[in-house]
N, C-alpha and C positions, 0 to 999 in steps of 0.2 A: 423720818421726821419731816423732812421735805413735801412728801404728798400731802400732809396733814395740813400746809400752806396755800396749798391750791383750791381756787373755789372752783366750785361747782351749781351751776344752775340745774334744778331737776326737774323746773315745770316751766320750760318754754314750748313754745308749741311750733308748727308750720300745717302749711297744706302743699303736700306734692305736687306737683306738676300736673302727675295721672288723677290725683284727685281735686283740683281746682279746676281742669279743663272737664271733668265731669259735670262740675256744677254751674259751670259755664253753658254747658248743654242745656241744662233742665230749664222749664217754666213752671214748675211750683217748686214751692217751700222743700228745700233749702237750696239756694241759687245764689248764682254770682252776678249782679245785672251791670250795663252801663249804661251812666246816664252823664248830660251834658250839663256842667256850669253855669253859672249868672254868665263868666267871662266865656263862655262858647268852648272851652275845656273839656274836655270826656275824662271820667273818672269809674273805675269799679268798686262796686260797694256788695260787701256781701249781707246776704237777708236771709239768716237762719231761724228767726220767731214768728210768727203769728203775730201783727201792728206793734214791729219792730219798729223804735225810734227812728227819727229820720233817716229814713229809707234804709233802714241797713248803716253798716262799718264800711268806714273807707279804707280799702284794701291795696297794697300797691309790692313791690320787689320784695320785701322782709316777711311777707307772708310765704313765699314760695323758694325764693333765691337763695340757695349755701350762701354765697358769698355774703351777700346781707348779714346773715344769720354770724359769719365770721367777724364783718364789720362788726357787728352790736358786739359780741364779744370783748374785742381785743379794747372799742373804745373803754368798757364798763369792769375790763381788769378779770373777767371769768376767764377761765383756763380750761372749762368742760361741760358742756351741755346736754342732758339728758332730755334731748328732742323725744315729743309725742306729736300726735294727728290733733290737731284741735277737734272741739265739739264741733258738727253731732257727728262724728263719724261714721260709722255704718248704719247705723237707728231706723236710716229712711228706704234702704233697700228692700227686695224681695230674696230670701235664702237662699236662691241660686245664684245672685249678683253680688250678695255682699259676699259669699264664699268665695267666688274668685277674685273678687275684688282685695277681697284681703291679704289673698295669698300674693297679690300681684303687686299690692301697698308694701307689702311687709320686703318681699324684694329689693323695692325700691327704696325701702330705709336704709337697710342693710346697705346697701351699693352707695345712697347720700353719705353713710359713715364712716365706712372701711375706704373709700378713694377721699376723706378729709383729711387734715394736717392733722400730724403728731403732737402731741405739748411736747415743746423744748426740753430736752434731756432727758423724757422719759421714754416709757415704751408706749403710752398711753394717746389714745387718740383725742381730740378736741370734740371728738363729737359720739356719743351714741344715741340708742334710742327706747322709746315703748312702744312692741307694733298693734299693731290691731286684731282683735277677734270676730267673726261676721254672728255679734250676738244678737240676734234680733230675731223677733218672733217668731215659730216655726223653723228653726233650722236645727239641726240635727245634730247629738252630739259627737257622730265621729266627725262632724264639718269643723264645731269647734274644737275637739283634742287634734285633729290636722294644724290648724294654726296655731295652736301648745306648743306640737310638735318642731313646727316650722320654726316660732319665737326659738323657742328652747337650742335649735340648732346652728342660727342664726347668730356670729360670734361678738356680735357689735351691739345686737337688741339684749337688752338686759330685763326685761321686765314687758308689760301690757299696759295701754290704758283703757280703761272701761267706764259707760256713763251707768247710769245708779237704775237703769230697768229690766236691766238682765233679758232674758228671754219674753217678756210679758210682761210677769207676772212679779216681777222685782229678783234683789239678788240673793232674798232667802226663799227662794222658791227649791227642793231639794234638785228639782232637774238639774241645777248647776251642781249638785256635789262631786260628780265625777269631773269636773271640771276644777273644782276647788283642786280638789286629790291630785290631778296632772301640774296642777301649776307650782304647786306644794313640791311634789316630788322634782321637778324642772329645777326647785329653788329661784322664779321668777318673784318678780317686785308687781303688783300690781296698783295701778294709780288711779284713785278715782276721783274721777271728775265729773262736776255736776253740767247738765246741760238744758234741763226742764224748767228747775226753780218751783212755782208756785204758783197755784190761779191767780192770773192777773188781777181777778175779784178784788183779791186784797191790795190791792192796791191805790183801790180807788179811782175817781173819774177826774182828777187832778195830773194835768201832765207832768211828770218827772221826770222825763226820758228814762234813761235804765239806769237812775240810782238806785230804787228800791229793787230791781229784779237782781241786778248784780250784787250789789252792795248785801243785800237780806236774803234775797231769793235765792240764791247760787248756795250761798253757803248752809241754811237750811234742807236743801234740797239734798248737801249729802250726811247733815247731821240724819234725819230721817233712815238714808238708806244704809247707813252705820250701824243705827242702831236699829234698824229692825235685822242687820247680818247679826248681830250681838244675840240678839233675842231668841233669833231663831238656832244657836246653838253652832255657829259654823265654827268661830274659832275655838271651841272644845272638838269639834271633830278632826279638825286641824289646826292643830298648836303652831302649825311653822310656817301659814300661811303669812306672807308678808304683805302686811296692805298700808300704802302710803296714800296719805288727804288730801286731798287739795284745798288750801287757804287755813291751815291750820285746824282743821277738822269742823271747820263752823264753829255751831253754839254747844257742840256735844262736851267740850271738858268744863264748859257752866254750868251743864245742866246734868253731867253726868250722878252726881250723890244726888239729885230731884230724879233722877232715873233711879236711883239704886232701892231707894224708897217705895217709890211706886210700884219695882217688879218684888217688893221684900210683903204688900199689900195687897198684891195680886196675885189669887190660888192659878190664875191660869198656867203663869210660867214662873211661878215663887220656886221650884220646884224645877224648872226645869233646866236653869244652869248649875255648871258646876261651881259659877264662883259669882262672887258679890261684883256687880257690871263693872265698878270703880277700879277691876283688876283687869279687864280688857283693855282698857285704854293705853295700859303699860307693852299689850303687845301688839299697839298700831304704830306707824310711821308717821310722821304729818311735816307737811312744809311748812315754814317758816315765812311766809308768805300775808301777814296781819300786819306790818306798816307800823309800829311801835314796841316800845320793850317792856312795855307793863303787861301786854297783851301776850308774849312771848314770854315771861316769867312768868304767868299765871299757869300757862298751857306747861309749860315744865314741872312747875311745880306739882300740876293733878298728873302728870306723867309719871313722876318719881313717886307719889304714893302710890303706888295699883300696887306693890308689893304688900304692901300692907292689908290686902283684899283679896289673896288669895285662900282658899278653902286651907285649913291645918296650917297657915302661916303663924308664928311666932314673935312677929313683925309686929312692932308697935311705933315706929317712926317711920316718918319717910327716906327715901335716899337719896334726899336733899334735891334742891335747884338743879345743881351741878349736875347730878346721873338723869336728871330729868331729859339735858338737853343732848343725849343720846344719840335719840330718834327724831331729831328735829333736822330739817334741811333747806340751805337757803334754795328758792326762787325766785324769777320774776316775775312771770307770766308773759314774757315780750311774746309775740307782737303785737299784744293789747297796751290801749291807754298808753301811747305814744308821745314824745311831749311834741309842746304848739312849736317850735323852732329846732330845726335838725342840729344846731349848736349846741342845744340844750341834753346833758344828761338825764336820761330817761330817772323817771323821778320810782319806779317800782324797781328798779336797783338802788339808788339812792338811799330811801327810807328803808327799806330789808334789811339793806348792812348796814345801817347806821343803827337799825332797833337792834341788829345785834350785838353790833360794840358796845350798846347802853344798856343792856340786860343788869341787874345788881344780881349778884351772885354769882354769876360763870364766871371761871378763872380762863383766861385768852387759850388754852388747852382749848375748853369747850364752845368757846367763841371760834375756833379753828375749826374744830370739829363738826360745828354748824355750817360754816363756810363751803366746806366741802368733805373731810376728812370721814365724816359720818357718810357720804354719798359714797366717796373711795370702794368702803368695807362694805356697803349695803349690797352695790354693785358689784363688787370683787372686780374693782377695776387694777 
C-alpha cells in the first residue's frame, strides 16, 4: 500500500555531462553556445532547431547536475524519477559515433542511478533511467540489439527513449522489427518523444517564439508517428510491446474513432489489422503530462473503451474512467519551462497534480495510482 503513495516523475529529462560537453564542442546545429548579457553576464543557451527562438534555451546546473535534479525533487514532494537524455539525442551522429556514444551515455546513467539516494524505507532508488539507442540512419542492427542488450542488462535503466524517425525512414519501417522483438522480449518501456514537430511553414511569418512548435507541433509530431506504428501492424506483431507518450499522446485519443473510420474506408489497410485502431490505444502507455483534468478524463476515458474494439469482443461498455487511468503517469518535463523566480514552485508540477486530484471520476486508488503506483508496476520497481 505504501508504494502506491509515492510519486513518480517519468518524463524528466537531463543531459550528461559526456553529452553536454559534446555539444559544447560542435559549431552546427545541435550546440551548446555562450553568449554575454545586456549586464556583461555570460550565460549557455542551447540551440537544437533550425531559427530557434531567441537564440536557443537558457541552460544552467539542472540540466546536467544529480544534485539539481535531487533539489527539484525533494522541493516538489516526487520520491522517483525516471531520468531520459532529452531530445535530440543521438539523431545528429554518424553510426560509428552514435554507437559508442551510446554505449558510453548508457554507462553513465546507469552510474548517475545506482550511486543516487534510496527512498526512505524502501529498497528503491530516487532515481532511474531510459538510455539510449544509436538509432539513426545507417546503423546496423546488431549496433542497436547491442544497446537492447546493454539497457536490458543495465539494473537501474528500465526502459529506452526514442525520437519518432527511427532509422530513416520512420518507426514503421520493418527494419526495426527485430528490434521491436528484443525490446519486447527484454520487457523494456519505451518512451517516445517528439523532437522535429512540424514544417515551420505552418506556422506562419508571425513571431510566436515556440508556442506553436511546442505547444502543436511536439505533440502532433508524435500523434503521427503513433499512428503510422499502428498502421503499419507492429502492435499485432508484438502484443507486449510497451510503449509510453509523451504529453499524453498528442491529438491521437481525439482523433482516434476519425482514425478508425478512415482505416474501416480505406481498401489499402481496411484489411490489414487485426483489430478496429480504437483498440490499440488501450495497449499504449501515455503520461499524464496535459495541464488539466478534462483533458485527463477524456484520454481515460477513450483508454478504457479500446476493450470494446477488439476483434471477437463481446464488450459493449466501456471499463469506465476509473481502469482508464491505468496506464496513465504523472510528469513533469523539468528541466523545461522553469518558473521566472527560484522561490517559485515550478508550475509543470503544480498543474499535473492538481489536474490529477481534479479528474471526476477516479477514486484517490487511481489518482495514486497515477502519481506513481502505475510507474512502480510498469517499471517493476
Amino acid at each position: 500500500m505504501a508504494s502506491k503513495l509515492l510519486v513518480v516523475d517519468v518524463h524528466t529529462h537531463l543531459y550528461l555531462p559526456r553529452y553536454a560537453s559534446l555539444l559544447r564542442e560542435r559549431t552546427t546545429l545541435p550546440k551548446i553556445i555562450t553568449r554575454t548579457r545586456d549586464d556583461g553576464r555570460k550565460d549557455e543557451r542551447l540551440v537544437i532547431l533550425k531559427d530557434e527562438p531567441s537564440g536557443g534555451r537558457p541552460i544552467g546546473p539542472s540540466y546536467v547536475e544529480r544534485d539539481e535534479k535531487l533539489t527539484f525533487m525533494k522541493k516538489h514532494g516526487i520520491d522517483i524519477s525516471i531520468v531520459s537524455t532529452a531530445n535530440p539525442w543521438l539523431d545528429f551522429l554518424q553510426p560509428k559515433e552514435a554507437h559508442q556514444l551510446s554505449l558510453q551515455l548508457n554507462d553513465d546513467l546507469e552510474e548517475y542511478c545506482s550511486t543516487g539516494p534510496t527512498v526512505t524505507g524502501t529498497s528503491m532508488k530516487q532515481l532511474y533511467g531510459f538510455g539510449l539507442l544509436p538509432i539513426v540512419s545507417g546503423i546496423s542492427t546488431e549496433s542497436l540489439l547491442e544497446a537492447v542488450r546493454q539497457i536490458s542488462a543495465s539494473s537501474h535503466l528500465k526502459g529506452l527513449i526514442m525520437g519518432t524517425r527511427g532509422v530513416g525512414k520512420g518507426l514503421d519501417d520493418e527494419a526495426l522489427d527485430p528490434i521491436w522483438a528484443a525490446i519486447s522480449e527484454a520487457g523494456l518501456a519505451v518512451f517516445l518523444h517528439p523532437h522535429y514537430g512540424i514544417s515551420k511553414e505552418s506556422w506562419g511569418a508571425k513571431n510566436n517564439g515556440h508556442v506553436l512548435p511546442l505547444a502543436l507541433g511536439f505533440p502532433m509530431e508524435t500523434t503521427i508517428a503513433t499512428t503510422r506504428l499502428i498502421l503499419s501492424g507492429v502492435f499485432d506483431r508484438f502484443p507486449s510491446l510497451r510503449l509510453l507518450l509523451a504529453h499524453s499522446g498528442g491529438a491521437l485519443p481525439q482523433l482516434s474513432s476519425r482514425l478508425a473510420s478512415c482505416i474501416d474506408h480505406d481498401p489499402i489497410v481496411a484489411s490489414r489489422l487485426k483489430h478496429d485502431a480504437r483498440f490499440y490505444l488501450g495497449k499504449l502507455y501515455l503520461d499524464a503530462v496535459c495541464y488539466g483534468p478534462e483533458e485527463l478524463g477524456f484520454v481515460s476515458d477513450v483508454i478504457a473503451r479500446s476493450n470494446r474494439y477488439e476483434t471477437g469482443s463481446k464488450n459493449v461498455a466501456s471499463g469506465g474512467r476509473s481502469s482508464g487511468s491505468g496506464r496513465m503517469l504523472f510528469g513533469t518535463d523539468h528541466p523545461f519551462f522553469p518558473p521566472l523566480s527560484s522561490s517559485e514552485r515550478w508550475k509543470s508540477v503544480v498543474e499535473n497534480l492538481d489536474a490529477i486530484e481534479n479528474v471526476q471520476g477516479w477514486t484517490e486508488a487511481d489518482k495514486n495510482g497515477v502519481k506513481g503506483g502505475n510507474a512502480i508496476s510498469l517499471f517493476n520497481l
